[in-house]
C-alpha positions in Angstrom: 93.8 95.2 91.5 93.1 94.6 95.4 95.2 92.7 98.0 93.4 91.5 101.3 90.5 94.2 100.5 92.7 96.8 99.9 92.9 98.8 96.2 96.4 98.4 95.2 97.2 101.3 94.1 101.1 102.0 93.0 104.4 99.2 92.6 107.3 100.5 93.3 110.0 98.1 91.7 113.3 97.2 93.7 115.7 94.8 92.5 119.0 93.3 93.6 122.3 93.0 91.5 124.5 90.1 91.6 128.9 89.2 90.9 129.6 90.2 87.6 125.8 93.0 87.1 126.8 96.4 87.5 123.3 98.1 87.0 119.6 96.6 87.1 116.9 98.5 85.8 113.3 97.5 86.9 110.2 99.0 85.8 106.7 97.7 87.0 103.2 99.4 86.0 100.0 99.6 87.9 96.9 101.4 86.6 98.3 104.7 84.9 101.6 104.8 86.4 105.2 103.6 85.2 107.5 103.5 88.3 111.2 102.5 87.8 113.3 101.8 90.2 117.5 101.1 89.5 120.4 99.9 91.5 123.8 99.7 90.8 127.6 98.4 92.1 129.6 101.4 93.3 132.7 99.8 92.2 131.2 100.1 88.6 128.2 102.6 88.5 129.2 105.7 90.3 125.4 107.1 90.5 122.3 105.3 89.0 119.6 108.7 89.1 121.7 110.3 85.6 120.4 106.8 83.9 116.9 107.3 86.1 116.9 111.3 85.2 117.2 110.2 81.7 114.3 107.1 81.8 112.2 110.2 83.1 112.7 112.6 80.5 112.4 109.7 77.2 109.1 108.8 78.7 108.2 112.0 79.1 109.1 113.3 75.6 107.7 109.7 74.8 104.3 110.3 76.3 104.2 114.3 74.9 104.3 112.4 71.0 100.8 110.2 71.8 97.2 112.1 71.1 95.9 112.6 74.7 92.7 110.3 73.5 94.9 107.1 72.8 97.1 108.0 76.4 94.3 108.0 78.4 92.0 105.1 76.6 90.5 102.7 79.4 92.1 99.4 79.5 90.3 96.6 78.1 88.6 94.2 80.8 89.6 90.7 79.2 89.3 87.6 81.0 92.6 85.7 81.2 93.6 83.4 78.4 95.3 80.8 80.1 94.6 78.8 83.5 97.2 78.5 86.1 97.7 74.6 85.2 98.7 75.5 81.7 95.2 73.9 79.4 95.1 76.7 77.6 98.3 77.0 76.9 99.5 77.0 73.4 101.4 74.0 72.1 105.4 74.8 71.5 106.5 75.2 68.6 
């Protein structure tokens, strides 16, 4: 992916929480990378990295169960199925 010339290389998701959401969780993917990023109301989440420590080490253990051929298959190059004024776009149901 490329922005203004540039390769874009990593997201790093931020997020805001709002009256009455004591913790949002946001994860965002780019290439072979999962970043997650958390933030939480100090009047009901005392520390969000125990939840982030805990994302880390499911993926991780998640990750260690897949053959190392399927983890690192290349991504299919498929053209986009739909066009931005919805043509393509499947009828509801």
């Amino acid at each position: 992916m490329y922005l203004a010339g540039a390769r874009w290389e990593a997201i790093y998701p931020a997020s805001a929480i709002f009256h009455g959401i004591g913790v949002n969780v946001t994860a965002a993917s780019c290439l072979d990378q999962m970043n997650w990023g958390a933030v939480g109301d100090p009047l009901q989440v005392a520390d969000v990295w125990p939840l982030l420590d805990a994302i880390r080490d499911v993926q991780a253990e998640l990750l260690s169960l897949v053959p190392k051929a399927v983890a690192r298959a290349p991504i299919a190059n498929t053209k986009p199925t739909s066009s931005s004024n919805g043509a393509n776009r499947p009828p509801r149901a």
